[in-house]
ROKOL-604716 format. One record per residue (C-alpha): residue number from 1; chain; z, y, x. Coordinates in Angstrom, 3 decimals, padded with zeros to 6 digits, always signed. Layout:
residues N
[NUM,'A',[Z,Y,X]],
...
end
This chain:
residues 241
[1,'A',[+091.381,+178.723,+176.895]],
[2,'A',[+091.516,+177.698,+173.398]],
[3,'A',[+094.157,+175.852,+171.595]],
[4,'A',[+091.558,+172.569,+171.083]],
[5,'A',[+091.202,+172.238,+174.929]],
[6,'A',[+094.550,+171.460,+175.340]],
[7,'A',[+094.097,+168.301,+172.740]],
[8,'A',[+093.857,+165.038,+175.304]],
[9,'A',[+096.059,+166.511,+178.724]],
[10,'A',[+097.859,+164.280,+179.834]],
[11,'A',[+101.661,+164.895,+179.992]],
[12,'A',[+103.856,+162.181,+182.040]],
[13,'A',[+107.716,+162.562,+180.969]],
[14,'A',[+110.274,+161.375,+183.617]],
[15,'A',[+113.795,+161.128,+181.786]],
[16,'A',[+116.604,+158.614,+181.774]],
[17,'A',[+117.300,+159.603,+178.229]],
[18,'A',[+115.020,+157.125,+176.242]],
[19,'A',[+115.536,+159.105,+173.113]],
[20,'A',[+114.760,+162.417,+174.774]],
[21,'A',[+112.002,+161.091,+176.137]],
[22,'A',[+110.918,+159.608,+172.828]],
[23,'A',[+111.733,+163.044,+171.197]],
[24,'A',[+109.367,+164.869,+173.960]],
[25,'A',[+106.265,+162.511,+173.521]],
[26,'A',[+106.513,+162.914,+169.812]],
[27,'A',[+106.371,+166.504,+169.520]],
[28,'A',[+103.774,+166.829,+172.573]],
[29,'A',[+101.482,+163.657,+170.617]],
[30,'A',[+101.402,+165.729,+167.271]],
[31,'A',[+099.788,+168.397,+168.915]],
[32,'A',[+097.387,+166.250,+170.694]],
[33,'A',[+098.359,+165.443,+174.125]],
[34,'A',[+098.258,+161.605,+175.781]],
[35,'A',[+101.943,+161.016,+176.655]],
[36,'A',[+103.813,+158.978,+179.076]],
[37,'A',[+106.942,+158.020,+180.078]],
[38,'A',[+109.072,+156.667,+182.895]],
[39,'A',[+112.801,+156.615,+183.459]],
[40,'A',[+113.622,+156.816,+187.174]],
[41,'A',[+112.792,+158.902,+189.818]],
[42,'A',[+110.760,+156.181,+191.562]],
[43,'A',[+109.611,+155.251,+188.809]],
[44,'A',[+108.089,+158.424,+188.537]],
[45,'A',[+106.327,+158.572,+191.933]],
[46,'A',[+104.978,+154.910,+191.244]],
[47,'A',[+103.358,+156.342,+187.904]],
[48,'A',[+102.443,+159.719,+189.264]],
[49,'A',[+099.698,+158.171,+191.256]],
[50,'A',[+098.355,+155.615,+188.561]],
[51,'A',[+098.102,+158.171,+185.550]],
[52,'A',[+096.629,+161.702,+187.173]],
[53,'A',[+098.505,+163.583,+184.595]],
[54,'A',[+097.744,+166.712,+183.918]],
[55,'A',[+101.281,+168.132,+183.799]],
[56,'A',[+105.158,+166.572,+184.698]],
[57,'A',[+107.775,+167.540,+182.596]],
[58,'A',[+110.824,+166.122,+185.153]],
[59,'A',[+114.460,+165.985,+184.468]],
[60,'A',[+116.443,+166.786,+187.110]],
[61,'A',[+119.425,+164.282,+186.614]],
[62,'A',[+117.665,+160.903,+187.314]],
[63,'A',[+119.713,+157.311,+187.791]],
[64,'A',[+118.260,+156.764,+191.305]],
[65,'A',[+117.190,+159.638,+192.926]],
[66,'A',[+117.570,+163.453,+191.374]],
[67,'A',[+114.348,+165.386,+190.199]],
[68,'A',[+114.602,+167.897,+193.304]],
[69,'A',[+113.647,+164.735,+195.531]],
[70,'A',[+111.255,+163.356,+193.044]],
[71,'A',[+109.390,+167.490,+193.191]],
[72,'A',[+110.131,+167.498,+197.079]],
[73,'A',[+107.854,+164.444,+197.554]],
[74,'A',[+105.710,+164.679,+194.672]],
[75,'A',[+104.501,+167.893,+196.306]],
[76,'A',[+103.255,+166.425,+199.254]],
[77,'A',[+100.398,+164.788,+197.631]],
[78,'A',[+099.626,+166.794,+194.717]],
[79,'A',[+099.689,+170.057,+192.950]],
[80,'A',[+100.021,+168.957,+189.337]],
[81,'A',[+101.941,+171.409,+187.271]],
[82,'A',[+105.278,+170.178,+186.840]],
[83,'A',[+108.275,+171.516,+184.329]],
[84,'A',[+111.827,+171.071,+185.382]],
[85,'A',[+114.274,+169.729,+182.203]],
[86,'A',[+118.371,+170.454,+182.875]],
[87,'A',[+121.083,+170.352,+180.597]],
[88,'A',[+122.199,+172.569,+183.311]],
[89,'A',[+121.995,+176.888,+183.293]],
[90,'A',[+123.389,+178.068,+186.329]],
[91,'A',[+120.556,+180.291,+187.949]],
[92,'A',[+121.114,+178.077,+191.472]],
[93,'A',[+119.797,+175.153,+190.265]],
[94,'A',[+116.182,+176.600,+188.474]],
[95,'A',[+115.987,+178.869,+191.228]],
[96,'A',[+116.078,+175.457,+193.470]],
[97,'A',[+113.347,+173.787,+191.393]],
[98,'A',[+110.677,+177.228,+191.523]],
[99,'A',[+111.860,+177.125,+195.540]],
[100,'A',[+110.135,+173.380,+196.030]],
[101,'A',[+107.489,+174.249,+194.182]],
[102,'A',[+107.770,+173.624,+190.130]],
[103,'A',[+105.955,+175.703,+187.936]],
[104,'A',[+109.020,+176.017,+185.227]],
[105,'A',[+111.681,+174.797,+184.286]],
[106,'A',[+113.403,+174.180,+180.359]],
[107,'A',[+117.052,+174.434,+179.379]],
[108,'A',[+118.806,+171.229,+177.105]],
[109,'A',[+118.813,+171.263,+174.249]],
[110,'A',[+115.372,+173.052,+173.795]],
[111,'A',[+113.898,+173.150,+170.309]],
[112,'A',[+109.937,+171.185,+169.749]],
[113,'A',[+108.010,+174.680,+169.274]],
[114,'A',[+109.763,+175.713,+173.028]],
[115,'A',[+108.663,+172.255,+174.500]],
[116,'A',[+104.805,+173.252,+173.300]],
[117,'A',[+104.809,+176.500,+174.139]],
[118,'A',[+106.093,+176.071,+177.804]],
[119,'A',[+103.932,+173.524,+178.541]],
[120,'A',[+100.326,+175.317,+176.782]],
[121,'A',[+101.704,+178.420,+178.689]],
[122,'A',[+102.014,+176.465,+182.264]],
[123,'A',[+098.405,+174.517,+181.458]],
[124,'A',[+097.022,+177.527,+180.343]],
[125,'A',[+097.904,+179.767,+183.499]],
[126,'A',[+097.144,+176.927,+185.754]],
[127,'A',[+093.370,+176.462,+184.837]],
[128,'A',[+092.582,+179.642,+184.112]],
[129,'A',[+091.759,+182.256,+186.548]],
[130,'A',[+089.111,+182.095,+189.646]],
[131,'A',[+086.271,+181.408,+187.457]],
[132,'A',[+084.316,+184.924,+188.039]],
[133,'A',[+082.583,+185.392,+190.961]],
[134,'A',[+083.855,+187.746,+192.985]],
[135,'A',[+083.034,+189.676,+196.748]],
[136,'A',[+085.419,+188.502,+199.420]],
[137,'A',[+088.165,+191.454,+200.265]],
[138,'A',[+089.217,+191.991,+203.333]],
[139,'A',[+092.103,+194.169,+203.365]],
[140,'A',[+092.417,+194.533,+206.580]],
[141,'A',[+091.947,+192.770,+209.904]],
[142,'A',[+094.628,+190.900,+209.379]],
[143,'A',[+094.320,+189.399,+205.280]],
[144,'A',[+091.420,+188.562,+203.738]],
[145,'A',[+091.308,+187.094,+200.338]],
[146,'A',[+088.028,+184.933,+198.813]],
[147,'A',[+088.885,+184.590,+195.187]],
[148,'A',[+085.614,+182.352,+194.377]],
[149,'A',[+087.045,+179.682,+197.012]],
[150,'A',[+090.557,+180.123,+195.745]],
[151,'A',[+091.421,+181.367,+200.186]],
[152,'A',[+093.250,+183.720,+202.172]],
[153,'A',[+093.056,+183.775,+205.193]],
[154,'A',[+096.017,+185.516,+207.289]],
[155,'A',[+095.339,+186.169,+210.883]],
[156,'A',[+092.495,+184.023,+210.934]],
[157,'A',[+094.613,+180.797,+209.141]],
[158,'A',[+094.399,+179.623,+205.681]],
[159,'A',[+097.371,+180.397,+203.859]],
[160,'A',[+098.284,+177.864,+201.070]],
[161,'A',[+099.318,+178.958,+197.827]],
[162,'A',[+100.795,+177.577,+194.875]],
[163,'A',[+098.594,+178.308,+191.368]],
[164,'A',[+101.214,+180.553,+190.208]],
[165,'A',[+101.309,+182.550,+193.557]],
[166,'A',[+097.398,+182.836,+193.615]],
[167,'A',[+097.470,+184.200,+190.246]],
[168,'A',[+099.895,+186.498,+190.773]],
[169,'A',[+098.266,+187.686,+193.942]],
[170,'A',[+095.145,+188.006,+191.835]],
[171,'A',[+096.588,+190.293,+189.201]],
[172,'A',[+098.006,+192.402,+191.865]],
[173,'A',[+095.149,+192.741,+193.925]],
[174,'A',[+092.580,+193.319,+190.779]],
[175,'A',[+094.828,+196.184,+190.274]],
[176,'A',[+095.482,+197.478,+194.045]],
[177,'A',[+097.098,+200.858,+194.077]],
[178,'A',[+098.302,+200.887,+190.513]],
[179,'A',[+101.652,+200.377,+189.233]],
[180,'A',[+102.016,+196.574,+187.493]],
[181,'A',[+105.609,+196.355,+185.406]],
[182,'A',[+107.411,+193.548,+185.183]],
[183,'A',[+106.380,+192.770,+181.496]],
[184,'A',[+102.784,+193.563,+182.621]],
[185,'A',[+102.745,+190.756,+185.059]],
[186,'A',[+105.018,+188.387,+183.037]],
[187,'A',[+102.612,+188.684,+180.065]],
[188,'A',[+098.754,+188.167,+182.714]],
[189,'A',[+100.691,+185.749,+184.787]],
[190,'A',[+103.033,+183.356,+182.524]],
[191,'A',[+102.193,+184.870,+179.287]],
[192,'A',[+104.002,+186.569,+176.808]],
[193,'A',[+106.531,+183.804,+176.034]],
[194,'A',[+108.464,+184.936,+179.413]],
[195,'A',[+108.734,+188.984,+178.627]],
[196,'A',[+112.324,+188.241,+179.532]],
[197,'A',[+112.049,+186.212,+182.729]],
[198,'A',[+112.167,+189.075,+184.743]],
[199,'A',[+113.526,+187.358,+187.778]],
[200,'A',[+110.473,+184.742,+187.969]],
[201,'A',[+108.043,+187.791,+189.604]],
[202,'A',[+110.811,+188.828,+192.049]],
[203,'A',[+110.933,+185.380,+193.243]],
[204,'A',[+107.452,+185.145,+193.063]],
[205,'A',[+106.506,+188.609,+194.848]],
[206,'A',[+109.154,+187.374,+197.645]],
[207,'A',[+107.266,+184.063,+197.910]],
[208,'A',[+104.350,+185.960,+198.318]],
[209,'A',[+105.328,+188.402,+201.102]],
[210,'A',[+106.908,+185.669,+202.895]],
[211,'A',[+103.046,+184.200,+203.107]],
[212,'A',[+101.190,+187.384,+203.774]],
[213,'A',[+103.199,+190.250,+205.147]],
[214,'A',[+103.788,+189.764,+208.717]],
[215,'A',[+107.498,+191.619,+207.917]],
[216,'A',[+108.428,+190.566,+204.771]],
[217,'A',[+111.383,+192.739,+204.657]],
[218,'A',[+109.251,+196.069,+205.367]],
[219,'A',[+105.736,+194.798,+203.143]],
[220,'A',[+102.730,+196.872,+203.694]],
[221,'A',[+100.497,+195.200,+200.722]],
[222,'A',[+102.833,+194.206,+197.817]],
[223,'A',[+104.821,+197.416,+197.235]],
[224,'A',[+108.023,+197.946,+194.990]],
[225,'A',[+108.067,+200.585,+192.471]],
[226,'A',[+112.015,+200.388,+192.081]],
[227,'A',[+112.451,+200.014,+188.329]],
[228,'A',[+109.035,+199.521,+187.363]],
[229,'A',[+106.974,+196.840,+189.053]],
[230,'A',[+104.831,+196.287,+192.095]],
[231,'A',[+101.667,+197.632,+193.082]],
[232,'A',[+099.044,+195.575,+195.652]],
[233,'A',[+097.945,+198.315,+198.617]],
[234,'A',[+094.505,+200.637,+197.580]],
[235,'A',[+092.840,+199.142,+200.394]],
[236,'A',[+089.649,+200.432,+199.452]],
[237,'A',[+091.243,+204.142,+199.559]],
[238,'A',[+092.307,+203.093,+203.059]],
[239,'A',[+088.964,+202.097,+204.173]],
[240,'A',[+087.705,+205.423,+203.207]],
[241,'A',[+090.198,+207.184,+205.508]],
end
C-alpha cells in the first residue's frame, strides 16, 4: 500500500486529555488523515457507530468507564483496528489490551513520528493481505484454511480470527515446514517498526493454537523452533506419506 492511500482514513481519538487529543489530531491531519475526537468512554461508543472510522486510537484511563470496557464492547460489533494509549508500562496492562482484542498499543509520552508510524503500520497490515487468489488447503481432516474467503474451518466450524491472527496464520502457512524467526514474522506481520516486540508473536502464536490445535499445549501445526521461531506443519509432505 502506498503512502498516498493512507491520505483521507479516518482516525477517531478517544482521550480525556483535550490537549493530547489536540496534539494527536494535529500530527495525524498533517499527514492527511480525517480526525476525530471524543472524551469519554461512552462517548466513544456513541461516536464509534456515527463516524465508521477507519482506526481507534483509545486511551485506557477514561473519566467514566476505562478503555478495556470501551475495547470489550466495541468488539462486539466491529473489527476496526484500534491502538491502545497508556501513560502506563507494566507488561500486564498491554498484554490486557492485545487479550480483548486491540491491534497495539502506544506508551505516554510518545513522540509525533511514533504516533504515524504505529498507526500506517496497523492500517497497513490490516488491509493488506488476502488479495491473491489462492486454492483452499486442507491440512488435514480436521483444519482447513480458504485464504480467498478470509475462513478456517476447524472440525467442520468456522473459526473467527482477528486480522492480525489471520495474517500471521497466513505467513506461517505460506511457509509450512520452514523455519520463520521472530524478526522474520515481526517484519511480514507488523512491519519492521516492531523488530523488538518479540513478545507480540508469542502471544499471537498462543492465540492461534488456542483456535486451531485441538491441544494447545502439545500443537501439531504451529511448531516452536526454541530460539528461533515457528514453523506451520509441511502438510503437503504429509499428504505424500
Amino acid at each position: 500500500m502506498s503512502e498516498s492511500n493512507f491520505r483521507n482514513r479516518r482516525i477517531l481519538v478517544v482521550d480525556d486529555e483535550q490537549r493530547m487529543a489536540r496534539f494527536i489530531r494535529l500530527n495525524l491531519e498533517h499527514d492527511g488523515f480525517i480526525v476525530e475526537e471524543t472524551y469519554s468512554g461512552m462517548g466513544a461508543i456513541d461516536r464509534l457507530r456515527d463516524v465508521m472510522p477507519d482506526l481507534v486510537l483509545l486511551d485506557v484511563m477514561l473519566p467514566d468507564i476505562d478503555g478495556f470496557e470501551v475495547l470489550n464492547i466495541l468488539r462486539e460489533f466491529s473489527q476496526v483496528p484500534v491502538i491502545m494509549l497508556t501513560a502506563r508500562g507494566e507488561e500486564d496492562d498491554r498484554v490486557k489490551g492485545l487479550e480483548l482484542g486491540a491491534d497495539d498499543y502506544i506508551t505516554k509520552p510518545f513522540s509525533p513520528r511514533e504516533l504515524v508510524v504505529r498507526v500506517k503500520a496497523v492500517l497497513r497490515r490490516t488491509e493488506a493481505g488476502g488479495q491473491t487468489p489462492h486454492d483452499v488447503i486442507e491440512v488435514d481432516e480436521r483444519l482447513k484454511i480458504d485464504f480467498d474467503k478470509r475462513e478456517v474451518w476447524v472440525e467442520g466450524k468456522l473459526v473467527k480470527l482477528r486480522p492480525t491472527e489471520y495474517r500471521l496464520l497466513y505467513h506461517l502457512v505460506q511457509n509450512a515446514g520452514w523455519v520463520q524467526t521472530y524478526d522474520q514474522l515481526l517484519a511480514k506481520v507488523w512491519g519492521y517498526e516492531y523488530r523488538d516486540e518479540t513478545h507480540y508473536v508469542r502471544l499471537y502464536i498462543n492465540y492461534l493454537r488456542q483456535k486451531l490445535e485441538k491441544t494447545p499445549s502439545e500443537p501439531i501445526y504451529i511448531l516452536t523452533e526454541r530460539g528461533v521461531g515457528y514453523r506451520f506443519v509441511d502438510y503437503r509432505r504429509l499428504k505424500k506419506e
